[in-house]
Backbone as CSV, one residue per row, in Angstrom:
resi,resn,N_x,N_y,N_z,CA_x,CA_y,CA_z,C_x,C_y,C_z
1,UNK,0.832,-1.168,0.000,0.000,0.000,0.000,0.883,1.239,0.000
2,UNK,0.920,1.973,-0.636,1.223,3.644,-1.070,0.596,4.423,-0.260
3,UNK,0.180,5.291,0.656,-0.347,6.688,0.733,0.471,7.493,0.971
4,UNK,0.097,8.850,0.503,0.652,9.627,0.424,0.057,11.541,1.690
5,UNK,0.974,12.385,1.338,-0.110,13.012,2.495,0.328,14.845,1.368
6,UNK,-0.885,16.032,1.765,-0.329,16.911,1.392,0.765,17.893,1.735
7,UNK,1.141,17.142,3.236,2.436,17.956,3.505,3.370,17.572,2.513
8,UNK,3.775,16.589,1.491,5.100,15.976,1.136,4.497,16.492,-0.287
9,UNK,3.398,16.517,-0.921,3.347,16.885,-2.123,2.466,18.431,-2.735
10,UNK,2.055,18.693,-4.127,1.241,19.245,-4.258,-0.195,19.414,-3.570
11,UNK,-0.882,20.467,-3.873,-2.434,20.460,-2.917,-3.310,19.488,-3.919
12,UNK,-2.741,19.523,-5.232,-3.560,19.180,-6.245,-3.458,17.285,-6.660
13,UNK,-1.903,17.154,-6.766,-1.603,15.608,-7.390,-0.094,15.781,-7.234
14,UNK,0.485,14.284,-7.118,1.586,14.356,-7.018,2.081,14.352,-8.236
15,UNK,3.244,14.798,-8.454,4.277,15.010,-9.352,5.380,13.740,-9.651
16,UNK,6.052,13.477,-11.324,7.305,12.970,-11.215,8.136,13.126,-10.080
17,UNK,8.515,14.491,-9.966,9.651,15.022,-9.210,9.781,14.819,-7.952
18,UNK,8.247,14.572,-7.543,8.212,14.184,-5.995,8.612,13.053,-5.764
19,UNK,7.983,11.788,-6.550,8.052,10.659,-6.836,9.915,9.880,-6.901
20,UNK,10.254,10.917,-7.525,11.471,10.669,-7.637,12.265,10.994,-6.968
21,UNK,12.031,12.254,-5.695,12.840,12.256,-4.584,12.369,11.180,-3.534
22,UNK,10.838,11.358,-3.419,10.813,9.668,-2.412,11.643,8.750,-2.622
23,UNK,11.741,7.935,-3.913,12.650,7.001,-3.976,13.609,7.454,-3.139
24,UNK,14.486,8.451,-3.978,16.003,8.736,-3.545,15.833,8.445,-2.040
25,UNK,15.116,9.012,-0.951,15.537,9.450,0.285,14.535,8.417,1.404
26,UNK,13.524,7.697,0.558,12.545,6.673,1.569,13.676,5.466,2.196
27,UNK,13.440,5.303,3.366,13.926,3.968,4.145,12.943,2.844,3.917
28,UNK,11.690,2.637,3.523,10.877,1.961,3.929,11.123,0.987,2.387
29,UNK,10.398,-0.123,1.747,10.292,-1.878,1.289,10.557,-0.972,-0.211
30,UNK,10.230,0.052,-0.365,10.256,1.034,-1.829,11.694,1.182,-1.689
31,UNK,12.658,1.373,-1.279,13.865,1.957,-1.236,14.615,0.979,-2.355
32,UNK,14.205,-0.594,-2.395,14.579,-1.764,-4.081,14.850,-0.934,-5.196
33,UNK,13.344,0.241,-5.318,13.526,1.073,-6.704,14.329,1.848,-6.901
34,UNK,15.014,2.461,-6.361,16.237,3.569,-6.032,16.531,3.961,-7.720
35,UNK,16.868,2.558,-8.147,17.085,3.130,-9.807,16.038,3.267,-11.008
36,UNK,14.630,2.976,-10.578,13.587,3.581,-11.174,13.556,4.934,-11.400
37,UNK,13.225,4.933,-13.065,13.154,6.247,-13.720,11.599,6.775,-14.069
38,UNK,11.010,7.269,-13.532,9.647,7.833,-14.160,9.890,8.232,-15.363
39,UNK,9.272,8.265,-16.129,9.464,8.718,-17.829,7.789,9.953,-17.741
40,UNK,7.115,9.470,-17.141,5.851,9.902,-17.157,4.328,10.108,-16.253
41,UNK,4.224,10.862,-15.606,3.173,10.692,-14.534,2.318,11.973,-14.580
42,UNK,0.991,11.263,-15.321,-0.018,12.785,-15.515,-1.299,11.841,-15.714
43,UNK,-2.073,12.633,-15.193,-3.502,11.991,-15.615,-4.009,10.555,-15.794
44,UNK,-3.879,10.231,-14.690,-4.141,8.877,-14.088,-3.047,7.670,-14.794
45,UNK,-1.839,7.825,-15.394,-0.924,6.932,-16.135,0.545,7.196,-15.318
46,UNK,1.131,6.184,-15.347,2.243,6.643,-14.681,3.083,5.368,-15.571
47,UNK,4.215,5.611,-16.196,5.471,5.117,-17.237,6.544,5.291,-16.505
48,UNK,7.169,4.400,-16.343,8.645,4.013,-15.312,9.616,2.927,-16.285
49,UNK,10.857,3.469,-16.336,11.904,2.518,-16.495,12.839,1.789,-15.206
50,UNK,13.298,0.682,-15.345,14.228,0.246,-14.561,15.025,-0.872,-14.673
51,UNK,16.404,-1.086,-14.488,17.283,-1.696,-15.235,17.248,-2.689,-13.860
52,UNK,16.753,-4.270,-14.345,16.851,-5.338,-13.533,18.058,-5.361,-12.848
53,UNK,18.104,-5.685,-11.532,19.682,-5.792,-10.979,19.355,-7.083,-9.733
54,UNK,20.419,-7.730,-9.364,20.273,-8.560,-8.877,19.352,-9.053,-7.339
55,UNK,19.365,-7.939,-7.243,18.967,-7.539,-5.883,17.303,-7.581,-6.157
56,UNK,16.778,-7.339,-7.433,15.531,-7.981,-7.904,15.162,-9.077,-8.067
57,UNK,16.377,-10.207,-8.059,15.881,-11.274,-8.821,15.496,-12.665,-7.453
58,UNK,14.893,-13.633,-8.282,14.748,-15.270,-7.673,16.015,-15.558,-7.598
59,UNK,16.026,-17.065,-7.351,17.166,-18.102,-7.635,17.394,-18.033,-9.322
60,UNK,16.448,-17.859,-10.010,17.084,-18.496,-11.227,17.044,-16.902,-12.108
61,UNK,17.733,-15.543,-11.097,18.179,-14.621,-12.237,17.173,-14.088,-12.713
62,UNK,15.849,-14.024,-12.508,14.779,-13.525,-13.431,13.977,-12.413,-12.323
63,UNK,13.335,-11.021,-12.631,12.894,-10.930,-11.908,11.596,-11.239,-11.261
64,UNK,12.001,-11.469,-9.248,11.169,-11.702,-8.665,9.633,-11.439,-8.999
65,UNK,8.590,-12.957,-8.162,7.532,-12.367,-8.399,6.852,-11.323,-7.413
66,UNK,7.624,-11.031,-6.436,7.427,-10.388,-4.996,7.836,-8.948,-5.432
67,UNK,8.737,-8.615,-6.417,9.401,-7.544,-7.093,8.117,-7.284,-8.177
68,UNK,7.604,-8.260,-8.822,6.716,-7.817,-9.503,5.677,-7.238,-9.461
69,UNK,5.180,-7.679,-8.485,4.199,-7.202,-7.850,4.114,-6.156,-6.948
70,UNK,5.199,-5.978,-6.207,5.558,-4.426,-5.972,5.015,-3.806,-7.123
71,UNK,5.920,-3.674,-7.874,5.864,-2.506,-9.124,4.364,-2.297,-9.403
72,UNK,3.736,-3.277,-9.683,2.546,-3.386,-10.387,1.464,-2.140,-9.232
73,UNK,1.852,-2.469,-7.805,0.893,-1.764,-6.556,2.027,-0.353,-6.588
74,UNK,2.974,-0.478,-6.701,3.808,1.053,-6.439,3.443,1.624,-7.677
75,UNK,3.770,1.565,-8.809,3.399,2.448,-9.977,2.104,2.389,-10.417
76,UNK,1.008,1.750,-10.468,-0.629,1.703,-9.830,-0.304,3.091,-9.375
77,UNK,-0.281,2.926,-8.311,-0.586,3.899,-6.791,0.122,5.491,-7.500
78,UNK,0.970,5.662,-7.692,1.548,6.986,-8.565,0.827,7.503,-9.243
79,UNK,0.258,6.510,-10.477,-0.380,7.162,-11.365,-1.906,7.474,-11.059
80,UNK,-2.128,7.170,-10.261,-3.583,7.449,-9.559,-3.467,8.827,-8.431
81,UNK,-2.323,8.751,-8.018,-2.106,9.694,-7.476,-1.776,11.081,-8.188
82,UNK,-1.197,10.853,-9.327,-1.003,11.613,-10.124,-2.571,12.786,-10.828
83,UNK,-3.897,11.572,-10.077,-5.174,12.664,-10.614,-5.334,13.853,-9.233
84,UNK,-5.833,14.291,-9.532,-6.536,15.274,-8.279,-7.295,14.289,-7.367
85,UNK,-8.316,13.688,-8.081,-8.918,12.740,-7.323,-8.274,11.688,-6.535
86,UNK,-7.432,11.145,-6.875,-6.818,10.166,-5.949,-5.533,10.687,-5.657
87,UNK,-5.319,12.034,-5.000,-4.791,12.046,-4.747,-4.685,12.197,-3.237
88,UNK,-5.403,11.206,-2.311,-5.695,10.789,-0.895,-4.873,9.756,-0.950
89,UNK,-5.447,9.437,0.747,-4.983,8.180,0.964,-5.960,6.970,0.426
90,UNK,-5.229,5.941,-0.129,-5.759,4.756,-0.453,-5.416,3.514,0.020
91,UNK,-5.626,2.102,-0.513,-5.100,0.971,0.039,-5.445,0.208,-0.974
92,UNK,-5.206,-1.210,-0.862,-5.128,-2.259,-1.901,-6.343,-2.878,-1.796
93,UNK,-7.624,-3.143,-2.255,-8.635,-4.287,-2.012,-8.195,-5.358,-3.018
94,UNK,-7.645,-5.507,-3.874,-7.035,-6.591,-4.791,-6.035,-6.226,-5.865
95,UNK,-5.065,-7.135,-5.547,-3.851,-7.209,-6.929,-4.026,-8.621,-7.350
96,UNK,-4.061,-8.539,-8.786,-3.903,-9.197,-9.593,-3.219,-9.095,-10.624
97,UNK,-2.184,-10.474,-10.795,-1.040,-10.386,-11.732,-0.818,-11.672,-12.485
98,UNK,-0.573,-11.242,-14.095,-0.405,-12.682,-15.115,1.105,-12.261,-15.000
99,UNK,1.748,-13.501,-14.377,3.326,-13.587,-14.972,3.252,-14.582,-16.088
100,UNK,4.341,-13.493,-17.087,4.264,-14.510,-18.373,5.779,-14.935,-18.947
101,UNK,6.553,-13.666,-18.572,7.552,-14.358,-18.807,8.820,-13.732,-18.033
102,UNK,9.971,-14.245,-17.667,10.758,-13.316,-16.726,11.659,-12.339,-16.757
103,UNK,11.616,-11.258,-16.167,12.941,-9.977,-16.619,14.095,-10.500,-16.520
104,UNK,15.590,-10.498,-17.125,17.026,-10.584,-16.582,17.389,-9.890,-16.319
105,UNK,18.431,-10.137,-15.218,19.316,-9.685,-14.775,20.248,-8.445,-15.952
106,UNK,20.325,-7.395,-15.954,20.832,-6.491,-16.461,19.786,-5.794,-18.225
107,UNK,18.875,-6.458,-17.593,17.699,-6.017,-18.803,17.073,-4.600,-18.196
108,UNK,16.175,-3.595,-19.379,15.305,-2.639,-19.109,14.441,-3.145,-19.109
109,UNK,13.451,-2.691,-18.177,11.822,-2.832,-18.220,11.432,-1.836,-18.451
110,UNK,10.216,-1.852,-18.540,9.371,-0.180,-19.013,8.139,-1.033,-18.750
111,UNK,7.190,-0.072,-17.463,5.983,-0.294,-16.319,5.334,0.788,-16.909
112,UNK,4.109,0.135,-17.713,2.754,1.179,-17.709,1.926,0.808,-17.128
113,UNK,1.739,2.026,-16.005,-0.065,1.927,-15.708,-0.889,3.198,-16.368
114,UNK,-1.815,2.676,-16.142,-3.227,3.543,-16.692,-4.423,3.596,-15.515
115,UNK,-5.110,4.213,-15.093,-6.193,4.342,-14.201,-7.290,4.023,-15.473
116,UNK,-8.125,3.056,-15.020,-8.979,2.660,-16.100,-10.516,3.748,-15.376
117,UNK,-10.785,3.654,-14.309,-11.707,4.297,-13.920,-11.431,4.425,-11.980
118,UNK,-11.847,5.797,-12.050,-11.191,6.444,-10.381,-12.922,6.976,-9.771
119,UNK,-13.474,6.243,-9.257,-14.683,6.173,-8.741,-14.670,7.299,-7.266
120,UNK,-15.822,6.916,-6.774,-15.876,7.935,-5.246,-15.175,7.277,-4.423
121,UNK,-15.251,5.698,-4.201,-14.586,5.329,-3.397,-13.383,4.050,-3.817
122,UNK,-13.966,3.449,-4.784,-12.732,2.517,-5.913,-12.285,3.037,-6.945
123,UNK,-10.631,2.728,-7.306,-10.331,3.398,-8.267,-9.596,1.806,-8.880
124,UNK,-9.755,1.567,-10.059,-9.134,0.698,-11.005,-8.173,0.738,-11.797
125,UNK,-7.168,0.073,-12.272,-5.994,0.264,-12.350,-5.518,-0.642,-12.851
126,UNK,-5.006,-0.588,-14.687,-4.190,-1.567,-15.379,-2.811,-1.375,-15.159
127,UNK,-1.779,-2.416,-15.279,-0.147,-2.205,-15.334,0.078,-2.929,-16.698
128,UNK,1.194,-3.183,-17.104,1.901,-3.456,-18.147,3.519,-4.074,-18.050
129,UNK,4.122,-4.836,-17.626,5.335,-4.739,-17.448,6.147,-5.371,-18.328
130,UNK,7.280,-4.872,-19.533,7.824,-5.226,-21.037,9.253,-5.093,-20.283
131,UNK,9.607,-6.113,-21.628,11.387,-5.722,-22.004,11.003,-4.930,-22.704
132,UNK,12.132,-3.459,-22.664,12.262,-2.493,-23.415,12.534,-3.038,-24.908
133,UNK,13.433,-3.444,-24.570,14.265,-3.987,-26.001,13.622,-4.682,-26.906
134,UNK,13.004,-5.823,-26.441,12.217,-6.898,-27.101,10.769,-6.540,-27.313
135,UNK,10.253,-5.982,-26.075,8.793,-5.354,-26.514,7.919,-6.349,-25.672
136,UNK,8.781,-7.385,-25.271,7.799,-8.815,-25.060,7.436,-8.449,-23.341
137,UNK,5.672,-9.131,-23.101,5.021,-8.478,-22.190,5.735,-9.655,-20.753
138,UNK,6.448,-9.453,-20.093,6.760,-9.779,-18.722,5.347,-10.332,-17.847
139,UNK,4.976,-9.230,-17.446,3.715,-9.180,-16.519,2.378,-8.407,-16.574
140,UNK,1.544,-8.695,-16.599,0.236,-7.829,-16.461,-0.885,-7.684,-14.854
141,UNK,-1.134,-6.602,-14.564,-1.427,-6.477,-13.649,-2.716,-5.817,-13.483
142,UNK,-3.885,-5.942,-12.310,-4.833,-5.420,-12.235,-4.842,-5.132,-10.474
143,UNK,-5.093,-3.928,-10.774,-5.152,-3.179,-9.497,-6.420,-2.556,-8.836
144,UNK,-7.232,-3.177,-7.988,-8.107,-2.166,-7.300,-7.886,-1.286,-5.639
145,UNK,-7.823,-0.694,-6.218,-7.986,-0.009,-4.714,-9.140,0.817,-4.049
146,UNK,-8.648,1.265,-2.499,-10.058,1.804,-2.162,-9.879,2.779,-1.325
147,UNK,-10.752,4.024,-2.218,-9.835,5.334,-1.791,-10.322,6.010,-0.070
148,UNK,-9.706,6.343,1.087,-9.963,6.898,1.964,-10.656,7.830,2.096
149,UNK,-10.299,8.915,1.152,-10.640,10.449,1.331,-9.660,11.381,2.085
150,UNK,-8.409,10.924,2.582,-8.150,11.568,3.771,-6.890,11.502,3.570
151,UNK,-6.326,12.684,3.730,-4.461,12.402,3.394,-3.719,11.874,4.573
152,UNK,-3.264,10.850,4.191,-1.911,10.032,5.567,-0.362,10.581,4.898
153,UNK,0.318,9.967,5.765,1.738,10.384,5.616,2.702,9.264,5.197
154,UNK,3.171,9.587,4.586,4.356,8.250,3.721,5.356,8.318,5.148
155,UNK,5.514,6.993,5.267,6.664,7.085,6.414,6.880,6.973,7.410
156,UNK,5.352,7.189,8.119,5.101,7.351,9.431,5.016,5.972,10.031
């Protein structure tokens, strides 16, 4: 689970830039992404690169499905945050994920989500997770969450 609060961001939606100093400076299970690149975060979509490293992977070099699924609920959660509307606190009522095939070790990924629909109190949420290079789909993800109304604090 992601929330976020308006002391740390905009009044309106969070930003790349914010996004990208959390990484840098969070202690907390997010700190893995450190070398995640946002490419894109506006209007309920949020586009991230990140170069597999070992510290992502299983036994057999590929990345984790525990890593995967991070991503799928952390970049979800951004790009939803990224609307005005969700930009509260939220939580997870279900992740769902097709692993199809596995990242390597020193490969790019490139993570799209999309907010499919951001309701009063559920907001829905596709992911995407590719080799850059190859194009070929890694993982797919479905995200619901369920929005608070109420800003919390990352961290606390």
């Amino acid at each position: 689970m992601v929330a976020f609060t308006r002391k740390f961001c905009s009044s309106t939606r969070l930003t790349a830039e914010y996004i990208k100093n959390y990484l840098r400076d969070t202690k907390n299970y997010e700190q893995q992404f450190k070398n995640l690149k946002i490419i894109t975060m506006e209007k309920g979509t949020c586009i991230a690169e990140m170069d597999v490293e070992e510290r992502h992977t299983n036994a057999m070099r590929t990345l984790h499905g525990g890593c995967t699924a991070t991503l799928v609920d952390s970049l979800s959660s951004y790009g939803l945050s990224s609307l005005e509307k969700g930009n509260v606190a939220h939580v997870s009522v279900n992740l769902n994920i097709r692993y199809m095939q596995g990242g390597e070790v020193g490969k790019k990924i490139v993570i799209e989500s999309v907010t499919t629909k951001c309701g009063k109190n559920l907001a829905f949420l596709d992911v995407t997770i590719k080799d850059k290079e190859s194009g070929r789909i890694l993982a797919k993800g479905e995200h619901t969450k369920y929005l608070l109304n109420s800003p919390t604090s990352i961290g606390k």
